[in-house]
PAZAPA-4460 file (N, C-alpha, C; in steps of 0.05 Angstrom, whole numbers, plus 32768, in hexadecimal, padded with zeros to 4 digits):
% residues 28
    n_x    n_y    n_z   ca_x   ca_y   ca_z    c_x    c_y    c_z   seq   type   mol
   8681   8D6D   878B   867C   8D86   879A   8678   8D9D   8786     1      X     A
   8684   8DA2   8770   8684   8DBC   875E   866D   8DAF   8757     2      X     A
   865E   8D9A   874F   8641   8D91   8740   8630   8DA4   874F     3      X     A
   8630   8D9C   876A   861A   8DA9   877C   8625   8DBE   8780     4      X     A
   8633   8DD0   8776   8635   8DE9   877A   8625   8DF9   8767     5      X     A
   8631   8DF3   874E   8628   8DF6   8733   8600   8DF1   8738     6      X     A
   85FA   8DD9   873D   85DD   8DD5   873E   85D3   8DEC   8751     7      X     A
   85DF   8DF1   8767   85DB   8E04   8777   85D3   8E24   8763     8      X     A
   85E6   8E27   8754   85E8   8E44   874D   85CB   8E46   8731     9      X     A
   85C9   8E23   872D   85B4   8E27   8716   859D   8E28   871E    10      X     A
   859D   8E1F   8733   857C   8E1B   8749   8575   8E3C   874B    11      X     A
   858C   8E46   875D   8586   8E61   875D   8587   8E75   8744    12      X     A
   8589   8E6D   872E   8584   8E81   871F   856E   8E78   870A    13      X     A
   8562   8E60   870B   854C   8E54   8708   853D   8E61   871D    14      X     A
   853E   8E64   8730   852C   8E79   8743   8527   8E93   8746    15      X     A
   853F   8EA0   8736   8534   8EC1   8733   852A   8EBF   8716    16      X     A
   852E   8EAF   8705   8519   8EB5   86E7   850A   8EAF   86F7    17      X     A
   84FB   8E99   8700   84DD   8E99   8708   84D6   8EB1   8718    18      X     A
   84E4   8EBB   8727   84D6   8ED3   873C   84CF   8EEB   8729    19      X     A
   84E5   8EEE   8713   84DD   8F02   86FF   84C6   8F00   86EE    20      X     A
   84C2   8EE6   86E8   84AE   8EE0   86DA   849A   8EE3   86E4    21      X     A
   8494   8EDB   8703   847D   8EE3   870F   8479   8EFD   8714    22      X     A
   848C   8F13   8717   8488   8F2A   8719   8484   8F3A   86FB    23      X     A
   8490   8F29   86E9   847F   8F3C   86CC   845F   8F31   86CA    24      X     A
   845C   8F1C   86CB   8443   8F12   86D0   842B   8F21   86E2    25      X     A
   842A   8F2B   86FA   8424   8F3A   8707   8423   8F56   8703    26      X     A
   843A   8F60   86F3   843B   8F84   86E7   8421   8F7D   86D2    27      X     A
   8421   8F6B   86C4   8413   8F66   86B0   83F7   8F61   86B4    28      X     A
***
């Protein structure tokens, strides 16, 4: 259970670098 918690928290923060990255990408 803490595995998939943990994978949980890395998914989602593997998901806001990408959203950032697409949004510097875009300013750019």
């Amino acid at each position: 259970m803490e595995k998939a918690v943990e994978f949980k928290h890395v998914t989602k923060a593997y998901g806001d670098v990408q959203a950032v990255r697409d949004l510097s990408f875009t300013i750019e």
